[in-house]
C-alpha positions in Angstrom: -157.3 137.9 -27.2 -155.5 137.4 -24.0 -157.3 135.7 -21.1 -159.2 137.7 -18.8 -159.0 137.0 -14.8 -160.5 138.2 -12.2 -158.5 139.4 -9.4 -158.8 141.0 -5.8 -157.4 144.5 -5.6 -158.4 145.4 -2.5 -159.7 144.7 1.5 -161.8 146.6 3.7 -164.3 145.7 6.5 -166.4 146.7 9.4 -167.0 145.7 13.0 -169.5 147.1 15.7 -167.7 148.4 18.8 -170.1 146.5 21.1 -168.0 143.0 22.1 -170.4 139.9 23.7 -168.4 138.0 25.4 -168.8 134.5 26.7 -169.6 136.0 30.5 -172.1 138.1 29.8 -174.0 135.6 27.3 -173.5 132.9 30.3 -175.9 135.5 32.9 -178.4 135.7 29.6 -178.9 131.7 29.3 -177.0 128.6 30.6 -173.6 128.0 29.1 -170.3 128.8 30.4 -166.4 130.1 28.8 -165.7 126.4 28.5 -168.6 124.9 27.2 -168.8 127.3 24.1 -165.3 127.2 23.9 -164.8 123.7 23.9 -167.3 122.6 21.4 -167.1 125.7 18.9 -164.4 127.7 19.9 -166.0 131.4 20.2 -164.5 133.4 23.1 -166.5 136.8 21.8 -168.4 138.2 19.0 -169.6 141.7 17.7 -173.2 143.1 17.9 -174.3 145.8 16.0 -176.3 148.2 18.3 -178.8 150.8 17.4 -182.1 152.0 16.3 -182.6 151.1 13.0 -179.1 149.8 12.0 -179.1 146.6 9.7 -176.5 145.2 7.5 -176.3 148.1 5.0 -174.9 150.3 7.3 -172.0 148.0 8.8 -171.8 147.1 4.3 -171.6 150.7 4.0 -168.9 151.1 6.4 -166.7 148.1 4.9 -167.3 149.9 1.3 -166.3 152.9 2.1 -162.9 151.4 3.5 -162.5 149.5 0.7 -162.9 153.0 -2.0 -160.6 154.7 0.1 -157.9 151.4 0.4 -157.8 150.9 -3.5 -157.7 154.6 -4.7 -161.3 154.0 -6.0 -164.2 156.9 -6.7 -168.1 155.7 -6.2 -168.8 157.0 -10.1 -166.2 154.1 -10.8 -167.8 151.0 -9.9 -170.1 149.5 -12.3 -171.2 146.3 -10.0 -172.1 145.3 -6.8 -172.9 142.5 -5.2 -174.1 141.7 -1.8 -173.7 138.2 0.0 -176.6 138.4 3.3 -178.6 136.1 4.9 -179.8 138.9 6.8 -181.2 141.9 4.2 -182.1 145.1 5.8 -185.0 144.4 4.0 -186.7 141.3 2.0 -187.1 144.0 -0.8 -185.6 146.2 -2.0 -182.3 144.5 -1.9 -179.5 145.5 0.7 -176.9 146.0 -2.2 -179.3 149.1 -3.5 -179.3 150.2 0.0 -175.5 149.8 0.4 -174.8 151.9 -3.0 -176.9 154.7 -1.9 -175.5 155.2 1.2 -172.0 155.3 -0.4 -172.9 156.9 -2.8 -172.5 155.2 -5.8 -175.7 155.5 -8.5 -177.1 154.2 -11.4 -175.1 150.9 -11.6 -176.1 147.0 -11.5 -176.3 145.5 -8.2 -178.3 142.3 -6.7 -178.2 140.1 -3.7 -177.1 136.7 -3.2 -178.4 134.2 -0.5 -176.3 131.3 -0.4 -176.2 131.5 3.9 -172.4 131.1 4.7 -171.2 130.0 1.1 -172.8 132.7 0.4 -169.5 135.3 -0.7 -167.5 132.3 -2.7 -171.0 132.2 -5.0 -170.9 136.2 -5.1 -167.1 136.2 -5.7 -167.6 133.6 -8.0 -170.5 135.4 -9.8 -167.9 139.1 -9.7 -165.2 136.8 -11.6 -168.0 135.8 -14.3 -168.8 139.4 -14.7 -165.1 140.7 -14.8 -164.4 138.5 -17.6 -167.1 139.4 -19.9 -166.0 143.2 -19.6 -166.7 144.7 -16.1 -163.8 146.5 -14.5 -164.5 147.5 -11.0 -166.8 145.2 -9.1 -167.9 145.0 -5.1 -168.6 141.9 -3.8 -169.3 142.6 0.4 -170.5 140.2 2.6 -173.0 142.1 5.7 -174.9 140.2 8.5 -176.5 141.0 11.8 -176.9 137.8 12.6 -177.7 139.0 16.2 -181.2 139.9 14.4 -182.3 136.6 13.7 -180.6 134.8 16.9 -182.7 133.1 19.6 -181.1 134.7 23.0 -183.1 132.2 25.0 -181.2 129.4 22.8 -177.5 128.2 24.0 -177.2 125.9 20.7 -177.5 128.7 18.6 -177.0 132.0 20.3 -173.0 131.6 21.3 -172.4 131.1 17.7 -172.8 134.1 15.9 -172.1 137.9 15.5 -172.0 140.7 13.2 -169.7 142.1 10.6 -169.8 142.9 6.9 -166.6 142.5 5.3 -165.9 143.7 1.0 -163.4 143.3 -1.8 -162.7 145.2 -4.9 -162.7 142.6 -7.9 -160.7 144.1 -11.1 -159.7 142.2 -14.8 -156.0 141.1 -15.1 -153.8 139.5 -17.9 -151.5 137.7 -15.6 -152.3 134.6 -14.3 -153.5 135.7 -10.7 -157.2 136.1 -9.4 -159.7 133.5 -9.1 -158.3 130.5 -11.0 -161.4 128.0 -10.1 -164.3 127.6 -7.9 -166.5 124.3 -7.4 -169.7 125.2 -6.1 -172.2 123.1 -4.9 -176.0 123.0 -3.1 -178.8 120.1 -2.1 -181.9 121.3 -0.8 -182.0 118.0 1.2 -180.1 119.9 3.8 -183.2 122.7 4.1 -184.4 121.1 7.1 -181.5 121.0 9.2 -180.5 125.0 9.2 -183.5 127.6 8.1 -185.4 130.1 9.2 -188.9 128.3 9.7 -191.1 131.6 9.1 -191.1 135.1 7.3 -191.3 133.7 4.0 -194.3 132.4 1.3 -194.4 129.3 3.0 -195.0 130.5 6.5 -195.7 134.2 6.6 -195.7 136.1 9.7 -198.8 136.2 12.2 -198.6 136.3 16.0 -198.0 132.4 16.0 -194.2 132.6 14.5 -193.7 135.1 16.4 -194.4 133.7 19.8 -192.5 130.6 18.6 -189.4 132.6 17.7 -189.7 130.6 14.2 -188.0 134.2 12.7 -185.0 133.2 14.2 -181.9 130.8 13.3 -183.2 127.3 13.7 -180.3 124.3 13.4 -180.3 120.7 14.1 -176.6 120.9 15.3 -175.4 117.3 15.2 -177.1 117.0 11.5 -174.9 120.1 10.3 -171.9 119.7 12.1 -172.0 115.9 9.8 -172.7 117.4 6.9 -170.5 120.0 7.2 -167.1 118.4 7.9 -167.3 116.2 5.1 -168.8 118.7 2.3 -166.3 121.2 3.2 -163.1 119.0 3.4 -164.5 117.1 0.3 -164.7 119.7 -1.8 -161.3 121.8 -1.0 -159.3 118.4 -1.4 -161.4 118.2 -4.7 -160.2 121.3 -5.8 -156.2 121.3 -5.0 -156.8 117.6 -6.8 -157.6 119.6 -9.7 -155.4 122.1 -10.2 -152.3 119.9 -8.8 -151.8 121.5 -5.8 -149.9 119.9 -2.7 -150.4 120.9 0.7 -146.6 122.3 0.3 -148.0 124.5 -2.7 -151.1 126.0 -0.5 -150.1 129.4 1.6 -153.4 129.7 3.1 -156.5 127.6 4.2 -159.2 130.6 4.9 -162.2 128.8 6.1 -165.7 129.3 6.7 -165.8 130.4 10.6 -168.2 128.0 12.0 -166.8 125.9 14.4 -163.3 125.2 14.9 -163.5 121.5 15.1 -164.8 121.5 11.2 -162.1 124.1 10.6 -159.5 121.3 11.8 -160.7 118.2 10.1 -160.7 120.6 6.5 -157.1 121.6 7.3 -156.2 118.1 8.6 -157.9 116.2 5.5 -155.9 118.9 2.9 -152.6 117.9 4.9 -152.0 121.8 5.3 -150.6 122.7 8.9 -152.4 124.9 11.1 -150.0 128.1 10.6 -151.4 128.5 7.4 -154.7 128.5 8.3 -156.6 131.8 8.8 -158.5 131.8 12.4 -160.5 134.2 13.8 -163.4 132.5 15.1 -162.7 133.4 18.9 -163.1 137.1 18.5 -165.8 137.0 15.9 -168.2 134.2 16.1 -170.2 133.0 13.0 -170.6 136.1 10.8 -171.7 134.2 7.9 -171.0 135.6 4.4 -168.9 138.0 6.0 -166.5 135.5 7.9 -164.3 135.0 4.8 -163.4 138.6 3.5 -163.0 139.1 7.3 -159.9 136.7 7.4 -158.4 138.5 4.0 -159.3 141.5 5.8 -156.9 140.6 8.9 -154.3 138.8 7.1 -154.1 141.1 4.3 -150.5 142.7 5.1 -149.0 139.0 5.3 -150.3 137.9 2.2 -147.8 138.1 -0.2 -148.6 138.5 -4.9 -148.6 135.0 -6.2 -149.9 133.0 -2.7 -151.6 129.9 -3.6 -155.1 130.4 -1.3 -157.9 128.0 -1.0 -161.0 129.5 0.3 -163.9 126.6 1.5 -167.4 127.3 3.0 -170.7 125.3 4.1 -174.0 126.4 4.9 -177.9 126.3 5.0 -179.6 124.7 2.0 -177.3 122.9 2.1 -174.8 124.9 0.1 -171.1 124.4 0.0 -167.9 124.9 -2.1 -164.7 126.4 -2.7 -162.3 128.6 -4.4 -158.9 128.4 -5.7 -157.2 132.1 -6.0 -153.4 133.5 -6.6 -153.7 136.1 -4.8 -153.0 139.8 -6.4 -150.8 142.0 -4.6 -148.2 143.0 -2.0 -149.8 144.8 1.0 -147.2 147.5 1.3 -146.6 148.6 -2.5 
């Protein structure tokens, strides 16, 4: 038997209309343009408005893109997978929610929680599933981060925004797709980036709610540490082994955190900033969504056969990254 790997077939995404920019988020609490820009390098970001809309409908909307993108009916998927940090819902899961509203029925699907790493574990998990006899699996990434964010806190509230973004993960012969991942977490890091209530530990009662302990809580400096050397670590680990130059790399598509740790993975992999997919400035921190985002947007320069690394970092900690040959030419 030949060997089985997974490859991405397809692109689609989703972004709400409604643009926060650095101005108006500067009359809501005291930052400026160039203080957010010059320590994290977010202009703008996306908020999802409306009664009752969570991160299944914006999932929904990226789905639906990506069925009509790859030629794909709903009755054909048989798997999907949703990355969130930010479930419409803490049960039933936000994959369910997503299927049903796309109508696909009656096929596996789960969450993953893995915060910003958390679409390299669900692509990673897709791969594992393709190549034990799965053929059309889902893997989206949906957050409304603007849900759990403190508007009263400048550390945290100029970093993030909403978006889902979703590929189509299919089995291939040739040697393309997901080639290797490294994966890694260490609850040390808990502490640092969590929400501090809503769970078993600290359930809800008027107390967490008056202390906005349901919203993002980060211990900046602690992360930013952590982060720069986890996530440059680990994608200089993984071009290490699989003999990859910085010559041999097409793209760097990074986590979209904070551009200075976007630089110092890029710097430390020796690969040059035009290959290095950047959209932080329009979009903020969409978590699990930020990295199908970038495929999203660059899709039509990516070329069948481009070496792409993929890295990540977040809460728990959890980091890693992904090596991929990426599986097709935009325009046939």
């Amino acid at each position: 038997m030949k060997k089985i790997n997974a490859v991405i077939t397809g692109v689609g995404a989703y972004l709400p209309e409604y643009v926060l920019t650095n101005e108006e988020l500067s009359t809501m609490v005291d930052t400026s343009d160039e203080w957010i820009m010059t320590r994290v390098g977010i202009k703008e970001r996306r908020i999802l408005k409306g009664e009752g809309k969570g991160a299944s409908d914006m999932g929904a909307e990226a789905v639906k893109e990506l069925l009509r993108k790859t030629g794909t009916k709903p009755e054909e998927v048989d798997l999907l997978i949703c990355a969130t940090v930010t479930p419409d819902h803490i049960f039933p899961g936000t994959s369910a929610i997503i299927c049903d509203k796309v109508g696909i029925r009656n096929i596996q699907s789960f969450d993953i929680n893995a915060a910003c790493s958390g679409f390299l574990y669900a692509l990673d998990t897709a791969s594992k599933f393709v190549q034990t006899g799965h053929k059309k699996v889902v893997v989206v990434g949906a957050e409304k981060m603007s849900s759990i964010t403190d508007y009263t806190d400048r550390t945290t509230c100029v970093l993030f925004g909403d978006a889902s973004a979703a590929v189509m993960v299919e089995p291939t012969e040739e040697e393309i797709g997901v080639l290797d991942t490294i994966l890694r977490s260490d609850g040390m890091g808990r502490s640092h980036l969590q929400m501090k209530a809503g769970g078993s530990v600290k359930p809800a009662s008027h107390e967490t709610i008056d202390n906005k302990e349901h919203c993002v809580y980060q211990e900046g400096q602690a992360v930013f540490k952590h982060a720069v050397s986890n996530m440059a670590d680990v994608s200089v680990e993984i071009m290490e082994k699989n003999n990859l130059a910085a010559d041999d790399v097409a793209w760097l598509v990074p986590h979209q955190a904070n551009l200075r740790i976007i630089d110092a993975t890029a710097r430390r992999m020796g690969v040059g900033k035009e290959k290095v997919m950047i959209n932080i400035e329009k979009y903020g921190n969409t978590t699990s969504a930020t990295i199908p985002l970038c495929l999203w947007e660059w899709e039509k320069q990516l070329k069948k056969g481009d070496n792409i690394v993929l890295a990540a970092f977040g809460a728990g900690f959890t980091w890693g990254s992904v090596y991929l040959k990426w599986g097709y030419d935009t325009n046939q």
